[in-house]
N, C-alpha and C positions, 0 to 999 in steps of 0.2 A: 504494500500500500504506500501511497506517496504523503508525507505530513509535509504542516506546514510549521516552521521556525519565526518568531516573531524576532528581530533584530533592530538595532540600533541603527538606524537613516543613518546611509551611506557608507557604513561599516559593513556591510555585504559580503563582500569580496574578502576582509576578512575573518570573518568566521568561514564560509566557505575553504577558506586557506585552512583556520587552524582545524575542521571538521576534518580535511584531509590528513594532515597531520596525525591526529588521533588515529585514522584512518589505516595508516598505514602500519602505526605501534601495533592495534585491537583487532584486527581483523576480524576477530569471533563474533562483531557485534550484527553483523548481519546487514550491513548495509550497504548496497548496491549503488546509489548515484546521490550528489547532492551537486542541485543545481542553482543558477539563482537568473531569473533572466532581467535585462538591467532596465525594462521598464516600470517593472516593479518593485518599488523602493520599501525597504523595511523588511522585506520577506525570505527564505532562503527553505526552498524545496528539498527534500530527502527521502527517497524510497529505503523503507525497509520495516524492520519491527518497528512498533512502539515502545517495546523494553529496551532495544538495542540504540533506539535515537534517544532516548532518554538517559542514559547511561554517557551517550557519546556527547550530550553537552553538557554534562552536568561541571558545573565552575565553569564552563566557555566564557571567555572575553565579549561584550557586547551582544549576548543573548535576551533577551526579554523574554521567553517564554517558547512552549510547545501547544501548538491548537492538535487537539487530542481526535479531535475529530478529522480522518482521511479526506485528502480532496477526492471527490468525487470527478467532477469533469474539469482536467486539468486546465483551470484558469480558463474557465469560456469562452471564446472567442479569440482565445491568442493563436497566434499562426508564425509567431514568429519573423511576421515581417514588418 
C-alpha cells in the first residue's frame, strides 16, 4: 500500500534522502519506493507496511507525521506532467 508522510515545506527532498538512508542500513522494513513529486509541497509518498514506514521514520528530521490511512487513487489526477 502506498502512505502518505506529512513533512516540513520544502524539506522534501530531505527526508526523502534520509528515508533512503535508513533504507539502505534496514532493509527488513519492507519498503519498496518512496517518492515525492515536486508539485506537491509538504508530502513525501512511501509504498510499503505501515509497521515498516513507521519504524522507518520514527526520530526523522522534519517529519510531521504518518496519514494512517493508504492512498487510495494515487493523487487524482496527476499525470505527471
Amino acid at each position: 500500500m502506498i502512505y502518505t508522510i506529512r513533512t516540513t515545506t520544502g524539506r522534501e527532498d530531505i527526508v526523502v534522502d534520509l528515508l533512503e538512508s535508513r533504507l539502505r542500513m534496514e532493509q527488513e522494513l519492507g519498503i519498496k519506493c518512496v517518492f515525492h513529486p515536486a508539485e506537491i509541497k509538504g508530502y513525501v509518498f512511501v509504498e510499503g507496511s505501515l509497521a515498516g514506514i513507521h519504524k522507518a521514520i520514527a526520530g526523522l528530521m522534519h517529519v510531521k507525521g504518518l496519514m494512517e490511512k493508504p492512498v487510495m487513487n494515487l493523487i487524482s489526477g496527476y499525470h505527471g506532467y
